[in-house]
N, C-alpha and C positions, 0 to 999 in steps of 0.2 A: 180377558181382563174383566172384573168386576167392576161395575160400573153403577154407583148408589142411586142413578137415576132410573134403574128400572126397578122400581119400589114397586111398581105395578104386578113386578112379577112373585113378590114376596105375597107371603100366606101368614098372616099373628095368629098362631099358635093360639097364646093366649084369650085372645078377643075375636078370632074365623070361626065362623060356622064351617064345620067338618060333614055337615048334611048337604054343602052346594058344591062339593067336589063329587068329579066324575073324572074317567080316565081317559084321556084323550089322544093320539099318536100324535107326534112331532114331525118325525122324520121316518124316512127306515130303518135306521134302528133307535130309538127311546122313542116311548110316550110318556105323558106325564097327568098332574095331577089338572083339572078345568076346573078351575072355577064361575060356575054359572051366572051366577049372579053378578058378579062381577066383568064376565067375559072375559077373562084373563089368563092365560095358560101361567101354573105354579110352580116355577124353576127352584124355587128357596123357600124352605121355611126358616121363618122368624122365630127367636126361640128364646131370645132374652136379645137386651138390648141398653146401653148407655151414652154416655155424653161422646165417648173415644170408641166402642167397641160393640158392636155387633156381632150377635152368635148366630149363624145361619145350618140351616140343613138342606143340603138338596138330594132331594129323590127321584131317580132316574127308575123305569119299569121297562126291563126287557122281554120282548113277549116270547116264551118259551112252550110248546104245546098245550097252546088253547088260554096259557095262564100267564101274567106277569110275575116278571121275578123281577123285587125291588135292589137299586143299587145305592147305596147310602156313602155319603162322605156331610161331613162334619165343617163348616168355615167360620172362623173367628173371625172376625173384620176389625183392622185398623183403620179408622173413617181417615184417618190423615194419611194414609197408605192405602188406598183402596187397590192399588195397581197390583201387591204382593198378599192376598191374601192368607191366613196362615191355614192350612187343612189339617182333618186329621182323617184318613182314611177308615171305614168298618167296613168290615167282610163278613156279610150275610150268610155263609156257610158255614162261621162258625159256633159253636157248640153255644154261645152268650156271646151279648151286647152289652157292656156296662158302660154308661156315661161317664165318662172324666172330668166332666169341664168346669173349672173354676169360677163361673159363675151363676151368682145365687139361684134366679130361677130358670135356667139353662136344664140343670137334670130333670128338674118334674115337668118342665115340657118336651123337653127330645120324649119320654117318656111317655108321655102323650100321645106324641106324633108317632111315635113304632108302634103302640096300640093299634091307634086308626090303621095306619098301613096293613096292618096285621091281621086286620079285621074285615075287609075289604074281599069279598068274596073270588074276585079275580083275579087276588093277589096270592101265587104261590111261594114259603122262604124253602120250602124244603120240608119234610115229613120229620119234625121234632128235632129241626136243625137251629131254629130260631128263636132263642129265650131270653126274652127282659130277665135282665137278673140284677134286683137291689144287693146292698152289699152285708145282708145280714148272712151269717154265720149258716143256718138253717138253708136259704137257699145256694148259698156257695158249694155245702156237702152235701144236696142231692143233683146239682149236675155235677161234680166228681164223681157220684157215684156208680157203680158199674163200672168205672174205665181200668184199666190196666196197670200194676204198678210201675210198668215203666214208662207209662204215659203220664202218670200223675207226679214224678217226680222232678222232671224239668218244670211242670207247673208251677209244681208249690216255690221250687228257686227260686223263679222267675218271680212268682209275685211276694218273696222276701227280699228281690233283692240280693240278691247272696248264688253260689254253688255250692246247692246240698248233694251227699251223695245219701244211694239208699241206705246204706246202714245209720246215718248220721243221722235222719230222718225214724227212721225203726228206734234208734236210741232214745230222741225226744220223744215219741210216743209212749215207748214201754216206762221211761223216766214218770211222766204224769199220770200213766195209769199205778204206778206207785204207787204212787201220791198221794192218787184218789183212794187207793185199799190202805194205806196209812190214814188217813183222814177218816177212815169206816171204822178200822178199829178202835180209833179215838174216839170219836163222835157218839155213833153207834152202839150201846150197849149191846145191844141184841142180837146184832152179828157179830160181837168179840163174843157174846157166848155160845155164838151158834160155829164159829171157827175154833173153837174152846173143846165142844163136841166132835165137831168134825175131826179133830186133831190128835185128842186126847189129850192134849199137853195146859199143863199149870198157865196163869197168865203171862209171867217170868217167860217160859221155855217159847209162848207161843211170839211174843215178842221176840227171843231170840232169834226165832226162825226167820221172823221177816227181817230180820236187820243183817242176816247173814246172806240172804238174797238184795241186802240194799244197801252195800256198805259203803257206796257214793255220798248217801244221805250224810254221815259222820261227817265224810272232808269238808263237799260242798257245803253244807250245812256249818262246818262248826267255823273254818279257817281259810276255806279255799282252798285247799290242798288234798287232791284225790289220793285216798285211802283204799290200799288194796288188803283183804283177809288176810291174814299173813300166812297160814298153813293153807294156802291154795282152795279158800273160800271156805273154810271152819273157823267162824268168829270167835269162839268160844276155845281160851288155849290153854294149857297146863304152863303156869307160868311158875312156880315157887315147887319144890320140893322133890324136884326131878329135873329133868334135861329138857329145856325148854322144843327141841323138836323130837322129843321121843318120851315114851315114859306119861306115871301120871304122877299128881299131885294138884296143891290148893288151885280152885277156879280163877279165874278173871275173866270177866263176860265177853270182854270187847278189847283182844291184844290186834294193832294193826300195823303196818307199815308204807308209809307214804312212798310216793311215787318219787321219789329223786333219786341223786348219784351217790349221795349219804344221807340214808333214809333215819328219819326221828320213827319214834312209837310213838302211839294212842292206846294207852289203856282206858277201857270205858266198862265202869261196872253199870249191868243195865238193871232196873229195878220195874215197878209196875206203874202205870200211868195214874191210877188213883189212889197210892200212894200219898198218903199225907204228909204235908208240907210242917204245918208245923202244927204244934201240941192243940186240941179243944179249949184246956185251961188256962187262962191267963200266968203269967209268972206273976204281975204287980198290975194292979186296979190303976188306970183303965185302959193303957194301950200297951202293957210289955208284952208282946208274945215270943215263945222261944221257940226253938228249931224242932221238930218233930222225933221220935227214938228213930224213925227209921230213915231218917235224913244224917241224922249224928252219926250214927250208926253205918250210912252207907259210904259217908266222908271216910271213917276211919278205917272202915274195911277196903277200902281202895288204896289208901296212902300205906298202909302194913302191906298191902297186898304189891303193890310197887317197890316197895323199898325191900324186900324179898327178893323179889325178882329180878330187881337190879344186884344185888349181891350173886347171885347165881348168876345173871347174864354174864359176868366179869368174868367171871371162871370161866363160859364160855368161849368168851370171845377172846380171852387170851391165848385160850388153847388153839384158834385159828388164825392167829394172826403171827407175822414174822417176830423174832428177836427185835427187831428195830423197830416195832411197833406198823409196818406194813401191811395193810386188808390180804390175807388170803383167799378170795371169792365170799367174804361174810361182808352183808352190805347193810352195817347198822352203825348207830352214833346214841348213845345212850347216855350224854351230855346232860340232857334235860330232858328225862319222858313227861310227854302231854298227859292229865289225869282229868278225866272227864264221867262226873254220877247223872246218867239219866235218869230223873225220877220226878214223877208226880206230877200233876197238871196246874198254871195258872190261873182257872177255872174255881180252884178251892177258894179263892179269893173274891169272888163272885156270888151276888144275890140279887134278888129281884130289881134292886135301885143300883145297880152298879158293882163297882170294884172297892175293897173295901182296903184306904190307903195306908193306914198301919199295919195291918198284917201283910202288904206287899211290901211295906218300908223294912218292916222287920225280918221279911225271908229275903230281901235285897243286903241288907248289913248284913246279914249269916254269911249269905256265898260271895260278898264282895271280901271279908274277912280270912276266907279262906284261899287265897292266891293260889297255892299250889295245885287244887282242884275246880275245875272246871263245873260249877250244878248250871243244870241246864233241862228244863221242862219238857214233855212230849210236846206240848204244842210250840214252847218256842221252835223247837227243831223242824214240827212240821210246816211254822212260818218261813223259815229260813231259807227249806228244801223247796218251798212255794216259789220265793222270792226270786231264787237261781235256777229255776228249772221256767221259769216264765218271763224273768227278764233278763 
């Protein structure tokens, strides 16, 4: 039973001198902490403390060849419940210590006090078994580091919370380092033209590449709805002037098929990220601005380019499906195809003093006017892709 009358046996963290402890034996088995000066053998450290609740640590030192090994448990005190203390045990052999405890200055004195202990020339935790570890980023992945992947993956679970498996864990990795080389080509001039080089490929083709390797980006990004390539990862389809799985004819950048049991299409003409938005010239003094040629331009080539291709699908799909109108293994619905122009950056909008709100007012009226086509920015997409792949 804990009993708040041996306050004699407490040590304040806060306000003890850590120069008048010395190590003392108890019994046969624990010694503990003396304090000299006081003459007082140290069964608890004080660690924080209020009107109802006391935070205590006691450290027990088991003597192991020549050396103490310190044993640590954690006591909350309910002063009106002294008799049921609440514990929380720590296990000094393992890999880190991290304080949990909800009150204020509770973590930076345990903190303190594993210091000292740690410090203490006679005290052994184990050869690089024993690490304070605050809860930054930086030091959380260099004690990860080295361990095993199937050691680290009931970890990471564990402290989301959740049962991840390895692949589901590999997938949100390989997802954000996406991300990240989507955000290089955007940001980065000098590595879009150094992957420009490395490639060969026009700005156009070099975007196409990464969107064919990332066609998650489309669904999550645009609707929620996972977007598989339709031609088994060739984003890029012959949709108008031939047979939609065989044959060539007129481009469409981005033909897809979502994931359900009557799957919609996305067609997505893709265009270049600094592509302009809209015209340099004013239409009318002082705030008309109008749509840029290759915005106009990239609207109507997508809407011709669909309605084409919907003509041809018909013919398709008629010819696989029953008399009575039955799917025979063709799994589309071309109801309403999604049209969606990726082009050009919100950025154009942008000057030393900010965002400039007429020329976004007036490329907001363009693409709010055009309903049946989806415009939509490189960076809005790569906000988007940000937003669901980290929250």
């Amino acid at each position: 039973m804990l009993d708040l009358s041996h306050r004699a046996e407490w040590f304040d963290v806060s306000t003890g001198d850590f120069g008048k402890l010395e190590i003392r034996e108890a019994n046969e088995h624990f010694s503990y902490f003396y304090d000299s000066s006081r003459r007082a053998l140290i069964k608890q450290f004080l660690l924080d403390e209020s009107a109802q609740v006391a935070l205590l640590c006691e450290v027990k030192l088991v003597a192991k060849d020549g050396k103490f090994s310190p044993r640590v448990r954690l006591l909350k005190v309910n002063k009106a419940k002294v008799s049921a203390p609440t514990t929380e045990e720590l296990e000094t052999t393992s890999v880190a210590v991290k304080a949990s405890v909800d009150t204020a200055g509770g973590h930076e004195n345990f903190m303190k006090l594993m210091s000292f202990v740690l410090s203490v020339k006679d005290v052994d935790a184990g050869a690089g078994t024993f690490h304070m570890a605050s809860a930054t980023d930086a030091e959380i992945v260099s004690l990860l580091d080295g361990r095993k992947r199937d050691e680290l993956v009931p970890l990471i679970s564990a402290l989301m919370g959740s049962s991840l498996s390895e692949k589901e864990i590999s997938l949100i990795s390989d997802r954000k380092s996406k991300i990240e080389h989507f955000e290089r080509l955007l940001r980065d001039p000098a590595f879009f033209s150094e992957q420009r080089a490395h490639t060969g490929k026009t700005p156009e083709a070099l975007w196409q590449s990464f969107f064919e390797d990332t066609t998650w980006i489309f669904g999550y990004g645009l609707s929620l709805v996972g977007h598989d390539a339709l031609d088994s990862g060739r984003l890029e389809q012959i949709t108008t002037g031939a047979n939609l799985w065989s044959g060539g004819g007129k481009r469409s950048d981005a033909v897809m098929r979502s994931r359900a049991v009557i799957s919609t299409l996305l067609f997505c003409e893709i265009k270049r990220h600094d592509t302009p938005l809209l015209r340099t010239q004013l239409y009318r003094k002082p705030d008309v601005y109008v749509a840029s040629e290759e915005l106009v331009g990239g609207v109507a080539q997508l809407q011709k380019t669909v309605r084409k291709a919907y003509r041809q699908f018909m013919k398709q799909i008629e010819s696989r499906t029953a008399p009575d109108g039955s799917p025979m293994g063709l799994d589309f619905s071309t109801t309403r195809a999604r049209q969606v122009l990726l082009v050009g950056s919100l950025d154009e909008f942008r000057n030393e003093h900010g965002i400039n709100g007429e020329q976004m007012e007036s490329f907001e009226l363009f693409r709010k006017a055009n309903n049946d086509v989806e415009v939509i920015t490189f960076d809005e997409l790569l906000a988007r892709a940000k937003f669901i792949v980290s929250g």
